[in-house]
C-alpha positions in Angstrom: 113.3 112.9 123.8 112.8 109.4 124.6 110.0 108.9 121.9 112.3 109.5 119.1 114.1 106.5 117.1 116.4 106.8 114.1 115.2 106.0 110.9 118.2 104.2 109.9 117.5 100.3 110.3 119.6 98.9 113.2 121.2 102.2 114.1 122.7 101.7 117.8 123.4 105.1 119.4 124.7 106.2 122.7 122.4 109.2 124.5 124.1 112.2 124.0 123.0 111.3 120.2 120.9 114.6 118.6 118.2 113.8 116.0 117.3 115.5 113.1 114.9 116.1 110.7 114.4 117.3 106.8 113.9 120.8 106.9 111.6 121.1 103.5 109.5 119.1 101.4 112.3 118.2 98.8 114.6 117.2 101.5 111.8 114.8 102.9 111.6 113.2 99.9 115.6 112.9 99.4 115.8 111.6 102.7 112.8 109.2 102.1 114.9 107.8 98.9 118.4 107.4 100.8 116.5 105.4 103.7 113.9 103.6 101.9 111.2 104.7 103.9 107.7 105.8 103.2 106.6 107.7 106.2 106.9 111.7 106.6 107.4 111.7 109.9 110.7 110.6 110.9 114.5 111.4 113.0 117.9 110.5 111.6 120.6 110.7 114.6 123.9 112.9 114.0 125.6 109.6 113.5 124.6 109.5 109.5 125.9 112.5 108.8 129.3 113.5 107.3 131.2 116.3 109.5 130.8 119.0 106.0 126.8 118.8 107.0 127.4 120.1 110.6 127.5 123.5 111.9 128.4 124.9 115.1 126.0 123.1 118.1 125.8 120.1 116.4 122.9 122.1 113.6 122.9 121.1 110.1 123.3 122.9 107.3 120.7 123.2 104.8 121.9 121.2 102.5 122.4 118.2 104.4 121.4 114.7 103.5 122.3 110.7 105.6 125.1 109.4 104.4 127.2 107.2 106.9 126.0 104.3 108.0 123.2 103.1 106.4 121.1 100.7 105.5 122.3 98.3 102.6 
């Protein structure tokens, strides 16, 4: 989708790039903390994940959380 940005401040990605999005409540607010952001309504691309979070087709796993290439 053209709309969507990542969250993570001057992230540069290529198109083939898949976004994601906190699957519950306590995730969003995980993934708030780790980015320093206050809105809910936000995509992190595949880039900011470690390989252990991603399943087959490029899906997370539940757990999963940014941690590559982030913000300082």
């Amino acid at each position: 989708m053209a709309s969507q940005k990542c969250a993570v401040q001057h992230c540069i990605h290529n198109s083939d790039i898949i976004f994601h999005s906190p699957r519950s409540r306590p995730h969003l607010e995980l993934w708030k903390r780790i980015l320093g952001i206050k809105n809910d309504n936000f995509f992190v691309c595949d880039q900011h994940f470690e390989e252990k979070f991603v399943k087959i087709q490029k899906r997370l796993t539940l757990d999963a959380f940014p941690t590559q290439m982030l913000n300082d």
